[in-house]
C-alpha positions in Angstrom: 85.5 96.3 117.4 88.1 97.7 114.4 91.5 97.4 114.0 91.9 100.6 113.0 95.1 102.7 114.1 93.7 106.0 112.4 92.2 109.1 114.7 88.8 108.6 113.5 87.3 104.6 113.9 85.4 102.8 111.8 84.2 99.3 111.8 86.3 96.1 110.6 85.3 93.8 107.4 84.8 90.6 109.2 86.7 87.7 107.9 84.5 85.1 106.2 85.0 81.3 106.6 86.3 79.4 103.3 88.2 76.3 104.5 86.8 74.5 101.6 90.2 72.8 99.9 90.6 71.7 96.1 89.7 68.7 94.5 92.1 66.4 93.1 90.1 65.2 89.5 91.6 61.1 89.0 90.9 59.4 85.9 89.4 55.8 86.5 91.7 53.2 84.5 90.7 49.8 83.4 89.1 49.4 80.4 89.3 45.8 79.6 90.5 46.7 76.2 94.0 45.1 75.2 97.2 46.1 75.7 98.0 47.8 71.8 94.5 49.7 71.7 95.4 51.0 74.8 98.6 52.4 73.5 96.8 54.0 69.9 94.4 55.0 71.9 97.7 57.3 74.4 98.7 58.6 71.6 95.5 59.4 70.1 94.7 61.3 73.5 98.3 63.2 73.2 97.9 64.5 69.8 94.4 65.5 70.6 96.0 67.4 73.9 98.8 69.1 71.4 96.8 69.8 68.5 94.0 71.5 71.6 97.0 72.9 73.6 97.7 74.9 70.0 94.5 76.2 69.4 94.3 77.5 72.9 97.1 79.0 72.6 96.8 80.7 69.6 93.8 82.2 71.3 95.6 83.7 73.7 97.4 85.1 70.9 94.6 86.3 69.2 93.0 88.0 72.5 96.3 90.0 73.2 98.6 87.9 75.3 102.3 87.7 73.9 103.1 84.1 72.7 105.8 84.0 74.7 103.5 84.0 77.9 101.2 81.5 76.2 103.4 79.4 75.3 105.3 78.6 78.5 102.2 79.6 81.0 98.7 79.8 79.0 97.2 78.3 81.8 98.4 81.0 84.4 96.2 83.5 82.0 93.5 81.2 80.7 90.2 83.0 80.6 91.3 86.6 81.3 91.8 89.4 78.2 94.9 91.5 79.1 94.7 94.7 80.4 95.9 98.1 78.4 98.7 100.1 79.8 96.9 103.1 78.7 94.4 102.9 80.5 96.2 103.7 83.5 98.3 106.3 84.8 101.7 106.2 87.1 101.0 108.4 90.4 104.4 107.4 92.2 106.7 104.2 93.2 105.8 102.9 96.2 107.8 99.5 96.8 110.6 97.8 95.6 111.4 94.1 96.0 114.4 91.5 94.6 112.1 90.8 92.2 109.4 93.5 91.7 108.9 96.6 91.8 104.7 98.5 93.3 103.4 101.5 91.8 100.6 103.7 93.1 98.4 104.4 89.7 94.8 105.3 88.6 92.5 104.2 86.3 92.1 106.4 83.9 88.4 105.0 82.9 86.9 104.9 86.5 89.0 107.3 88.1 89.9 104.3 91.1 92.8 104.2 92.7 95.0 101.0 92.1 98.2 99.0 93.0 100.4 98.0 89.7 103.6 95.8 90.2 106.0 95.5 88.0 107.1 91.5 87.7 110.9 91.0 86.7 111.6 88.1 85.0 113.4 87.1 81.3 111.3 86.3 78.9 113.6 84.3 76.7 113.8 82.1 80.0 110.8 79.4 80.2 111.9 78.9 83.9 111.9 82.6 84.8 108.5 82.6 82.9 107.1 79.8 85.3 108.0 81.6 88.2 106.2 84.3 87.5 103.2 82.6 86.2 102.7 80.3 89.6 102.2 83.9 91.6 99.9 84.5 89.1 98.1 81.1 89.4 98.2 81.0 93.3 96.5 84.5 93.2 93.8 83.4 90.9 93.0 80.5 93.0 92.4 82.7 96.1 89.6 83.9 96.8 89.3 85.2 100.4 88.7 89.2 102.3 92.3 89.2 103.7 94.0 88.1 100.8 94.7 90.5 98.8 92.4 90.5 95.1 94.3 90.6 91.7 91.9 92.1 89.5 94.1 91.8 86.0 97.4 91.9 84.3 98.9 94.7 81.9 100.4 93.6 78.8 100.3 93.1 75.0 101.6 91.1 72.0 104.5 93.2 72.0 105.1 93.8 75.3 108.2 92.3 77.4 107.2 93.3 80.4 103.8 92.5 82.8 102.3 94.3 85.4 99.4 92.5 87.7 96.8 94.9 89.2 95.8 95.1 92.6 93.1 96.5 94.8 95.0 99.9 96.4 96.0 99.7 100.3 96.8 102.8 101.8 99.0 101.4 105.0 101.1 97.9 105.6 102.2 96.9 109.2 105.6 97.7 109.3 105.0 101.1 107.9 101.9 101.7 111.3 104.4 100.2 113.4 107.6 102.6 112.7 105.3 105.2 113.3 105.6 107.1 116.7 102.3 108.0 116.5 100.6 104.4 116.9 100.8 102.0 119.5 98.1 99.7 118.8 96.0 98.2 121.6 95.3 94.5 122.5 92.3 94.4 121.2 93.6 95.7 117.6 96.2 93.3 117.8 93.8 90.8 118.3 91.6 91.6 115.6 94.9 92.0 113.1 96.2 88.3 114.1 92.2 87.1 113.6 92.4 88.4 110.1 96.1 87.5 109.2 95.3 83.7 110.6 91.8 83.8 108.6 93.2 84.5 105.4 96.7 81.9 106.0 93.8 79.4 106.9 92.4 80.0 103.5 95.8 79.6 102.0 96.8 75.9 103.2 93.3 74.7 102.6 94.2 75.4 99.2 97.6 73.8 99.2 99.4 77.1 99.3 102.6 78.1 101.4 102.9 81.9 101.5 106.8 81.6 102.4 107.3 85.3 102.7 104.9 86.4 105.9 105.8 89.9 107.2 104.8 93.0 108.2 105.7 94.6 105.0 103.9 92.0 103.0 100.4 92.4 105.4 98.3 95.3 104.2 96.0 97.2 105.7 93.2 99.9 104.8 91.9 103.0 106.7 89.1 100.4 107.5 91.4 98.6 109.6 91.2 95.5 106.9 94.0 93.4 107.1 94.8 91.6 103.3 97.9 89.0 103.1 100.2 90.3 99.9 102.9 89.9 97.9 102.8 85.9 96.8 106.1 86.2 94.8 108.0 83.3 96.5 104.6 81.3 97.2 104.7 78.0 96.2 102.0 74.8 96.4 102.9 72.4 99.4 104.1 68.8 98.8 102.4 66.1 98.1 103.5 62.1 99.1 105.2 60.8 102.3 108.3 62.8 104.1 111.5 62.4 102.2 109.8 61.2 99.1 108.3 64.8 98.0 110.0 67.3 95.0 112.7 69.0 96.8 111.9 72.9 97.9 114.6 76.0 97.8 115.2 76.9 101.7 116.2 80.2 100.8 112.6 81.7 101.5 111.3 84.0 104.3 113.1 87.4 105.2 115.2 86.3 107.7 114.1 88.0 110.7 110.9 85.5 110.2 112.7 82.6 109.1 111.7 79.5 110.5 115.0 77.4 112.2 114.4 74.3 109.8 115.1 76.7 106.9 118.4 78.0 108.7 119.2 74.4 108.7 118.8 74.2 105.0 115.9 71.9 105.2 114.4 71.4 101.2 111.3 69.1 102.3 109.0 71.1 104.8 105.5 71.7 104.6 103.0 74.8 105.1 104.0 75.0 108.6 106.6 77.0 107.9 104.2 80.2 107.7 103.5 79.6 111.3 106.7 80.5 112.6 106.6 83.7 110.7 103.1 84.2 112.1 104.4 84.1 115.5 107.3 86.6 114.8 104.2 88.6 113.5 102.3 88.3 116.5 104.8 89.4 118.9 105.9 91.9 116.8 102.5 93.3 117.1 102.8 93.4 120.6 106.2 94.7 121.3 106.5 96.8 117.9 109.0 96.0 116.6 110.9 92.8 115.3 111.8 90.1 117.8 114.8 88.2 116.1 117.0 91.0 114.2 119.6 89.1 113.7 122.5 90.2 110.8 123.3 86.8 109.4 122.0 83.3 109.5 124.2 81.9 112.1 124.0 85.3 114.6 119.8 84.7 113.8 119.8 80.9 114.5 121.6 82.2 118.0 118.6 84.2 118.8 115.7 81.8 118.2 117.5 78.8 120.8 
């Protein structure tokens, strides 16, 4: 059974199973040594950190990154060479978000058919750097068939700008479900909501909130795949008891999805927050189109008593 909306049907990926979550890596303590070697031996350990944190990044350097990217996040790119913009070729814009912008492009090399968006960000900013570099990090940690795969990021020495690359998706749910064409059946809806909870299954386990769940932000292809995009306001959940966590920035989620403890302002919530929008997904599905379209916070908050 497919989830596909088109006129001719073809089988669905299945989802595969990988609720396997990160480990945390502690350092065992107690030495028995005394109290000043233990501090030489700190600040032996930190210069040795510096002095390697350095030489890394001046590979980076070396390999093509800019130094401002390796300097604030070298270990959002560690590993990876950058990509050439050459090597690629602008087809059309297909998306524009607050703080991106997708194009539809192909690889001039191999002839396939990509997905490049266009971060915006100040590079003379380390926090606008960071930002950036954590939807970067979450992506590489992700490894799942509804997720969608970041294959590499565009840049160069000089370059002021960074574009990631992603595997192409011809269709998104909001854009099948505006169409008068296309009512999907219960069993596609089914199948959709399997994949959409397979892959947000995949993301707790690794300690990721997605933050932003919507139609526009679930992708599908003309197999009927179903991949979870755009990670921009993704962030990794808290850690420690209630009330004792780093605070978190409520203003996240479109607001037709928004969960009420974020109306309320609430800065110390946990992954459950993808749920509600999953809900508003799910009946969205069903209904097609959005549930709670409310214009404002307070006329929105009225809708979901």
């Amino acid at each position: 059974m497919g989830c596909v909306t088109l006129k001719q049907a073809v089988s669905v990926t299945p989802a595969l199973n990988h609720s396997s979550a990160f480990r945390d890596n502690a350092v065992a303590g107690g030495s028995g040594r005394s109290r000043g070697s233990g501090v030489v031996d700190l600040e032996k350990k930190k210069k040795k950190r510096t002095d390697s944190g350095k030489y890394v990044e001046g590979e980076q350097v070396a390999a093509g990154w800019p130094a401002w990217l390796s300097a604030v996040a070298g270990e959002a790119i560690h590993g990876w060479v950058p990509l050439s913009a050459d090597s690629f070729e602008k087809l059309e814009k297909v998306g524009q978000g607050t703080y991106s912008s997708v194009f539809h492009a192909r690889n001039l090399e191999t002839g396939r058919i990509v997905a490049l968006k266009k971060v915006r960000f100040d590079n003379f900013e380390p926090e606008s750097v960071r930002f950036m570099a954590r939807e970067i990090m979450i992506l590489r940690r992700l490894d799942h068939p509804n997720i969608i795969k970041m294959e590499g990021l565009i840049t160069s020495r000089l370059s002021c700008s960074i574009y990631l690359v992603f595997e192409y998706m011809e269709h998104d749910i909001s854009g099948l479900l505006s169409s008068p064409d296309i009512k999907l059946s219960e069993a596609q809806v089914k199948c959709y909501m399997e994949q959409l909870l397979s892959g947000l299954e995949h993301c707790h386990s690794r300690g990721t909130m997605h933050r932003d769940i919507k139609g526009a932000n679930l992708l599908v292809n003309n197999e009927g795949v179903l991949k979870m995009a755009d990670f921009g306001l993704a962030n990794f959940c808290g850690t420690g008891p209630v009330g004792h966590r780093q605070p978190l920035t409520s203003r996240v989620v479109t607001l037709w999805y928004r969960p009420p403890e974020l109306l309320l302002g609430s800065t110390d919530y946990e992954a459950s927050v993808d749920l509600w929008s999953v809900g508003c997904v799910f009946a969205e599905l069903l209904l097609g189109s959005p549930i709670l379209q409310g214009r404002t916070e307070v006329i929105f908050f009225d809708l979901t008593k």
